[in-house]
C-alpha positions in Angstrom: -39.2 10.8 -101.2 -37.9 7.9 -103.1 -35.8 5.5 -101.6 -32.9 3.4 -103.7 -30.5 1.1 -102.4 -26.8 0.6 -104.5 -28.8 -2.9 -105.1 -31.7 -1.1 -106.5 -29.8 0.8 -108.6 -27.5 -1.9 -110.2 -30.7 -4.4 -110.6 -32.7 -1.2 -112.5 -29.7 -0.7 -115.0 -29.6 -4.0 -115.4 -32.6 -4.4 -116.2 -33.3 -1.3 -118.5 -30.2 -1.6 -120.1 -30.1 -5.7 -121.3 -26.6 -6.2 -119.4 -25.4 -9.8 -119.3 -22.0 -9.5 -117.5 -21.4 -8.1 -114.1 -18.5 -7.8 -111.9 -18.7 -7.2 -107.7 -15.1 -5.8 -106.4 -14.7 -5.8 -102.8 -13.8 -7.4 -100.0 -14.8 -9.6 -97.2 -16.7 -6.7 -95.3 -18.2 -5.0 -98.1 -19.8 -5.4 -100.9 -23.1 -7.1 -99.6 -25.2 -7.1 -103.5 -23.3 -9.9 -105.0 -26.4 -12.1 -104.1 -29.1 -10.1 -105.0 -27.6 -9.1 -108.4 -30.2 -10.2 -111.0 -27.5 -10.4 -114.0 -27.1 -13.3 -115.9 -23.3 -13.7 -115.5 -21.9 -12.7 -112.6 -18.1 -12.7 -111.0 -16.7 -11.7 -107.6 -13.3 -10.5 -106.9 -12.4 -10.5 -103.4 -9.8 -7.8 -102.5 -7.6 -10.1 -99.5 -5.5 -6.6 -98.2 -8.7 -5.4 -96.0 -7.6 -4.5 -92.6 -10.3 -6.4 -90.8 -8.4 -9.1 -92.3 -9.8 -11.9 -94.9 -12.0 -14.9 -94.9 -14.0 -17.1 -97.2 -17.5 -15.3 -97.0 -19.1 -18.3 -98.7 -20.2 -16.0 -101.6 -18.9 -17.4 -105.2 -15.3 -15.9 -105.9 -13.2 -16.1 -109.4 -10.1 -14.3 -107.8 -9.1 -13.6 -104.2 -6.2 -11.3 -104.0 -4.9 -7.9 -102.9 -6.9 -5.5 -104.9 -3.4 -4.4 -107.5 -3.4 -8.2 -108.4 -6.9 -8.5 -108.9 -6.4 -5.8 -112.1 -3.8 -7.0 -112.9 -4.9 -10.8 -113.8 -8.3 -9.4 -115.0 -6.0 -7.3 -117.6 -3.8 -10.5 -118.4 -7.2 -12.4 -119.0 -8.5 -9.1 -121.1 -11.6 -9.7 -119.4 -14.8 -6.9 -119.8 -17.9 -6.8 -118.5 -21.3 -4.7 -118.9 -21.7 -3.2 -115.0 -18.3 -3.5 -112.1 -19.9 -2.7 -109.0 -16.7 -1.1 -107.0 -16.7 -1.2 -103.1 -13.3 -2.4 -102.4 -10.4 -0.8 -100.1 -11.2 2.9 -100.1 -7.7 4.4 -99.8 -7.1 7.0 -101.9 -4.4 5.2 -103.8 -6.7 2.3 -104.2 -9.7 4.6 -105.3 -7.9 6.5 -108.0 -6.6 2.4 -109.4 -10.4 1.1 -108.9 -11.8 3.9 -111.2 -9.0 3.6 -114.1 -9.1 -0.2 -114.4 -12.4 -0.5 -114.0 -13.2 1.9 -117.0 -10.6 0.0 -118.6 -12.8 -3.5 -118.2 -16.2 -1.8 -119.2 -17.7 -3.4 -122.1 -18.6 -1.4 -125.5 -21.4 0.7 -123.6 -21.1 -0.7 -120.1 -21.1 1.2 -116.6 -19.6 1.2 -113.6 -21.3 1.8 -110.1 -19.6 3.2 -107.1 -20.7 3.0 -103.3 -19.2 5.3 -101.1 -19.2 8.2 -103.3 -20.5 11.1 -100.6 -19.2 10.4 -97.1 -22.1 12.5 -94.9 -19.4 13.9 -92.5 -15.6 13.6 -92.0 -15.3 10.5 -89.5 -16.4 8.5 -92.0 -13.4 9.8 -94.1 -9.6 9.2 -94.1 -7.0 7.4 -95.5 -6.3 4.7 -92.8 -9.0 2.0 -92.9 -11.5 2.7 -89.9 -14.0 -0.3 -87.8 -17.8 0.9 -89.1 -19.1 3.0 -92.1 -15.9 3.8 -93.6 -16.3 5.6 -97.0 -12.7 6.2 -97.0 -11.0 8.8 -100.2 -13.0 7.3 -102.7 -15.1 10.5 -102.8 -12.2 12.3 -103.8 -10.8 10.0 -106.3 -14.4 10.5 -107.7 -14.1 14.3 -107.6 -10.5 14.2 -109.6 -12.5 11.6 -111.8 -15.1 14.2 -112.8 -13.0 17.0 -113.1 -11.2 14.6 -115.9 -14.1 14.0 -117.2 -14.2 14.2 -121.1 -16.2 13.2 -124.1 -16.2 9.9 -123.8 -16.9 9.4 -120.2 -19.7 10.6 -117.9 -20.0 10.4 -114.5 -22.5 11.5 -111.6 -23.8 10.3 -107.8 -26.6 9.7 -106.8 -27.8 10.8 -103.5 -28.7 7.4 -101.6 -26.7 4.9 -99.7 -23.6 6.8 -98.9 -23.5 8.3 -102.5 -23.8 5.7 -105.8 -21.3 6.7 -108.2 -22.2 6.0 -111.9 -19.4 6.1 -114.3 -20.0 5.6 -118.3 -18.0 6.3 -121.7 -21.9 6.8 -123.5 -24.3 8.9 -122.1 -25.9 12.2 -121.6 -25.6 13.5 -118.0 -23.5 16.5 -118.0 -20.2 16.5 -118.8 -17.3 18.1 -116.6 -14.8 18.8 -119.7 -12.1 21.5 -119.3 -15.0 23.9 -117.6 -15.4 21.1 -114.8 -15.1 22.1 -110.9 -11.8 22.0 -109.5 -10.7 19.5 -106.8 -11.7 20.0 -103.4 -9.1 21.2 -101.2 -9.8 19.6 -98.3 -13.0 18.3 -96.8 -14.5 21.5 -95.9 -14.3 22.9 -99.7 -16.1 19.3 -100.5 -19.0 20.0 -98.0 -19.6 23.5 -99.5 -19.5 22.2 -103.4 -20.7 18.6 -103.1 -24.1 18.8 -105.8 -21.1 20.2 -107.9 -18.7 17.8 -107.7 -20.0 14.8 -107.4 -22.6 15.8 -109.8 -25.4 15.0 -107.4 -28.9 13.7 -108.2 -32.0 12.7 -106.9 -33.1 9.3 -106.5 -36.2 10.8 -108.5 -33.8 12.1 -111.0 -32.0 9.2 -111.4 -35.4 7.4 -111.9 -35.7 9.9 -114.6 -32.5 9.7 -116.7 -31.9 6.7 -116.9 -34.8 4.3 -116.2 -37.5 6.2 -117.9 -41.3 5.9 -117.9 
């Protein structure tokens, strides 16, 4: 069985795709790629509203603010990049903001990557920050995502390291539209219908569609 990490995953598209430009979003207890990123530009926003609190990690940071700020000076600037790798605050307010903007700062053909896309069971759920593997609502800010989905964006998961979100405005992984699934009541309803919602791949498939041979 194939194996990818969200590092993996960023470096391949990277990679196959020729991106210059990337940007990290998250905080001082997540994250954790920013240093293994082979991309030839490379900025970190450090979200400073984390519960565990804040602190200078020692890893290169443009802006360190509360995560609403950090979109908003990014939109003042009209800054874009190829690939924003999100693993911020995982509130479901935050979430839903993280997906927009970020779409919003995507260069002409660019992607974002999500981590904590498929929560394995509820603990690691909730709206209220938790010590640990907290995947928090961003799984359902992902599912109301895809069931938005349109034309011009894309979006699927792939099933490794908590669930890797992949969201693009060009591409040809299946496309919700107004046939899409509808969102998940509550966590229960996600369990049952998670390859549909999140779209869910393989490792192997992801290999497939968009790495190639």
């Amino acid at each position: 069985m194939t194996e990818l990490s969200k590092q993996d995953i960023i470096n391949m598209i990277i990679e196959r795709r020729g991106y210059t430009s990337l940007l990290e979003v998250s905080t001082a207890h997540s994250g954790f790629v920013f240093d293994s990123i082979r991309a030839p530009h490379k900025e970190r926003m450090r979200c400073t509203d984390d519960v565990w609190g804040d602190n200078d990690d020692g890893i290169p940071t443009v802006i360190a603010a509360p995560a609403s700020e950090i979109w908003h000076r990014l939109a003042i600037e009209n800054r874009s990049y190829d690939l924003i790798f999100l693993d911020g605050v995982h509130t479901l307010k935050q979430s839903r903001e993280d997906l927009d903007e970020g779409l919003k700062r995507l260069a002409p053909g660019g992607c974002l990557i999500v981590h904590d896309c498929d929560p394995p069971d509820e603990r690691h759920t909730g709206d209220v920050p938790q010590q640990g593997q907290w995947c928090g609502e961003m799984y359902r800010a992902f599912c109301e995502l895809r069931v938005a989905c349109n034309d011009e964006t894309a979006a699927c998961v792939v099933d490794t390291d908590f669930g890797c979100g992949i969201v693009e405005r060009e591409s040809n992984i299946r496309r919700a539209g107004t046939n899409g699934p509808r969102i998940p009541t509550d966590f229960d309803d996600f369990v049952a219908r998670r390859t549909e919602l999140l779209n869910l791949i393989t490792p192997a498939e992801f290999l497939i569609r968009f790495i190639g041979p």
